[in-house]
NUPANU-379662 format. One record per residue (C-alpha): residue in one letter; x, y, z. Coordinates in steps of 0.5 Angstrom, whole numbers, plus 500, padded with zeros to 3 digits. Layout:
N
aXYZ...
***
This chain:
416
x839954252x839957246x843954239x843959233x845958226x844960219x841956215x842956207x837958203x831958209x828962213x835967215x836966223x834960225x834959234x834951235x831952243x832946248x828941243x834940237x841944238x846940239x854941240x856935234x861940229x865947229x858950227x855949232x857953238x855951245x852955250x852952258x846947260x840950261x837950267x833945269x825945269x821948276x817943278x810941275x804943278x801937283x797933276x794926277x798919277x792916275x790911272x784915269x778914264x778918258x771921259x768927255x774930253x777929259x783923264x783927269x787934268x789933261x785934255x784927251x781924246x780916245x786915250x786913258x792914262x793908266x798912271x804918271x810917273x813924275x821925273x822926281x820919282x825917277x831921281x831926274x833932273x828933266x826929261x827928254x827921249x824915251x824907249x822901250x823894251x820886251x824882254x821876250x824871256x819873262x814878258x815883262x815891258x820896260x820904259x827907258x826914259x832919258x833924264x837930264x842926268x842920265x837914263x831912268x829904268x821903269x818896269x811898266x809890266x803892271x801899267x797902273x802900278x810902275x816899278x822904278x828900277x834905277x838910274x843910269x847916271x850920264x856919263x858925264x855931264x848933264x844934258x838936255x839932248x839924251x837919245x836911247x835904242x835898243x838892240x838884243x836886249x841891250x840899250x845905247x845910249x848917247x847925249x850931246x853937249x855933254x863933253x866926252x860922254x861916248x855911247x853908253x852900252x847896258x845890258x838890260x837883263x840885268x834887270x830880270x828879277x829887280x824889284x827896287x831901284x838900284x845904282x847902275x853903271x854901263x857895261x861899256x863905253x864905246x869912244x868914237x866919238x865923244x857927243x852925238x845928238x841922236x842915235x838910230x839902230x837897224x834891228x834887221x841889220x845890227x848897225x848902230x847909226x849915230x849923228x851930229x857927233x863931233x866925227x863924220x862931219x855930223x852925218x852917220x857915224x856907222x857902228x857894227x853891233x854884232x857882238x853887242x857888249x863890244x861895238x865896232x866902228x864901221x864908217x862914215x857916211x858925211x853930210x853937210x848941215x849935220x844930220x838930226x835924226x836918220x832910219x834906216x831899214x833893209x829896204x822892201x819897198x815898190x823900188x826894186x833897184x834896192x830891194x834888200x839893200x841897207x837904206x836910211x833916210x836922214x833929216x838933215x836939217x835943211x833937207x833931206x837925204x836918202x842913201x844906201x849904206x850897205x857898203x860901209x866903207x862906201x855909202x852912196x847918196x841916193x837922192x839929191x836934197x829933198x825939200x818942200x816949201x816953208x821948210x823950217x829945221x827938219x827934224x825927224x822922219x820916219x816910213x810907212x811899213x811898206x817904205x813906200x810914203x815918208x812922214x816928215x816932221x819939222x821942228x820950226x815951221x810953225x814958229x817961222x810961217x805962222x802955220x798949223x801943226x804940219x806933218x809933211x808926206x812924201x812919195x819915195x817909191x822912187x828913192x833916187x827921186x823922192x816927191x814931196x805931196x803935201x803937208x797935212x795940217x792938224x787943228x794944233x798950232x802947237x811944234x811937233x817933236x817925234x813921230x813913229x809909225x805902227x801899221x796904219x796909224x801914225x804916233x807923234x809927240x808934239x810939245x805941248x799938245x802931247x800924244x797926237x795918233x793920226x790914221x792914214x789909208x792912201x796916202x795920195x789921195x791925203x786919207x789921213x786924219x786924228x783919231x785920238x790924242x793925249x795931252x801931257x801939258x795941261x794950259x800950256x801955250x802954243x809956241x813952247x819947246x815944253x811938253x811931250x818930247x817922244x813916243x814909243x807905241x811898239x810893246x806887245x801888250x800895246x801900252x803906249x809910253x810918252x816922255x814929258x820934258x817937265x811932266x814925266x813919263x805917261x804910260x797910256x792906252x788907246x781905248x778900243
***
């Protein structure tokens, strides 16, 4: 399926495949569903050794594939999100991966024997945009163009003890909006930020998660285009007018926006809108851990300027000031996804070149590099929206969880 808008002051006609359309405002219109992927060619499960550029079918670089899990096995339709969750009670590693139709519950303790543990069915419709978090033990889940679909919210030690699949339903349904496109939790703070809903004229729709089985409408913080994707920390960064101040970052499609959401009933924007050149579709972005540099991944630049893979960095030790300082440019000419930081390294799911891990050491003097990749799509083209959509690196045991659109869900592990 197809999303088309115009984007102010970019590059004209702007066609937001499968990866990032969404239903969440009157400029957006809404086609029917696309079709569901063909079943992908037979491919190794694993586990399989990473050895001389090769785990099997799939091109890699320093990463083993302890096992696949295909989307059939998972009774999906497509895939799309993925999260994770330690269950700090029993030790036990969980990979939540969003379907088509609905959330599939993994237990991926033992990485090369996975333990499919039940459907989520969507809560309404099928959907190609789902999006999970978790917070206390418990997931959020939201889908876009799906109708009223709400947040689903489970309860995830319901699955303590569960060793074969079962038919689950949510907990509850919070209703405040009906569709939402992404979903971002702040664990330090309990807030639940939802974006590109058909409320808050697209921007963050805040949610108070302090009880977390009855979530809590909190405010709105508008933004025009729609937010994509946001992250917002309690901020200790090097700006101390902030210091301890509730901040996220939003990419807001044709730029991006920092602002300070402490007060919920009254947010404050805390940046004009960023840009940098060639700017395509902002997609996502996320913080160094000392909230001192931004990574920044846009969703069209390589399709529209003909560019290398780019990561864009940025200094916001400023945030009312934030400067753009380079784009890193990978060997890939492949569209980058999803990208999330773990101490000094960077995790990215980009489409058809699947897991990327760069490493990064000071920033400004662009110390940042690939060290090691996994690719989920083997033979695939450079210009697909198919391939690896997200990445979750942060489980204990250091397991790494990819979501594959056609391909599944990869459970991996950098070697040492």
């Amino acid at each position: 399926m197809s999303k088309i808008r115009y984007l102010g002051g970019l590059m004209g006609l702007v066609s937001t495949l499968a990866a990032c359309g969404g239903s969440s405002g009157s400029d957006f219109t809404s086609g029917p569903p696309s079709p569901p992927p063909p079943p992908p060619p037979s491919l190794s499960t694993g586990p399989e050794v990473c050895t001389d550029g090769d785990a099997g079918e799939f091109s890699c670089s320093g990463v083993d594939l302890r096992s696949r899990l295909p989307i059939s096995e998972m009774d999906g339709v497509g895939g799309n999100d993925i999260w994770g969750w330690f269950d700090s009670q029993t030790g036990r590693e969980y990979a939540l991966m969003g379907l088509r139709n609905g959330t599939a519950f993994v237990d991926i303790s033992d990485p090369e024997n996975p333990a499919f543990l039940g459907r989520l069915p969507t809560q309404t419709t099928s959907s190609t945009w789902r999006d999970i978090k978790v917070y206390q033990d418990h997931a959020y889940i939201v889908a876009d163009a799906a109708g009223a679909h709400g947040m689903q919210v489970f309860d995830l030690t319901r699955l303590r003890g569960v060793t074969d699949a079962q038919a689950w339903q949510a907990d509850m349904v919070y209703g405040d909006f009906q569709n939402a496109h992404n979903l971002a939790i702040n664990e330090a703070s309990g807030f639940a930020y939802a974006v590109g809903t058909d409320t808050c004229s697209g921007g963050l729709h805040m949610i108070d998660l302090g009880d977390p089985v009855n979530p809590m409408f909190a405010g709105c913080h508008e933004v025009t285009p729609d937010t994509h994707d946001a992250q917002c920390v309690l901020y200790q960064g090097p700006d101390a007018n902030f210091t301890g101040r509730e901040i996220c970052v939003n990419s807001n499609e044709n730029h991006v926006g920092v602002a300070d959401v402490s007060n919920k009933s009254a947010p404050v924007r805390l940046s004009p809108l960023v840009t940098y050149p060639q700017l395509g579709f902002v997609h996502q972005a996320w913080l160094t851990e000392d909230h001192r540099f931004l990574f920044v991944g846009d969703e069209l630049d390589e399709l529209n300027f003909g560019v290398p893979t780019r990561t864009h960095v940025f200094d916001v030790s400023d945030l009312a000031s934030p400067q753009y300082l380079y784009a890193y440019e990978a060997t890939t000419t492949t569209i980058d996804h999803n990208l999330y930081v773990l101490g000094n390294r960077l995790y990215q799911a980009n489409y058809n070149a699947g897991l990327r891990v760069l490493e990064f050491g000071d920033l400004v003097n662009q110390e940042i590099a690939e060290v090691a990749f996994f690719d989920t799509v083997p033979a695939s083209g450079v210009g697909s929206f198919d391939g690896a959509w997200s990445v979750y690196p942060y489980l204990p045991s250091g397991t790494i969880i990819v979501s594959d659109g056609i391909n599944g869900l990869f459970i991996l592990t950098l070697q040492p």
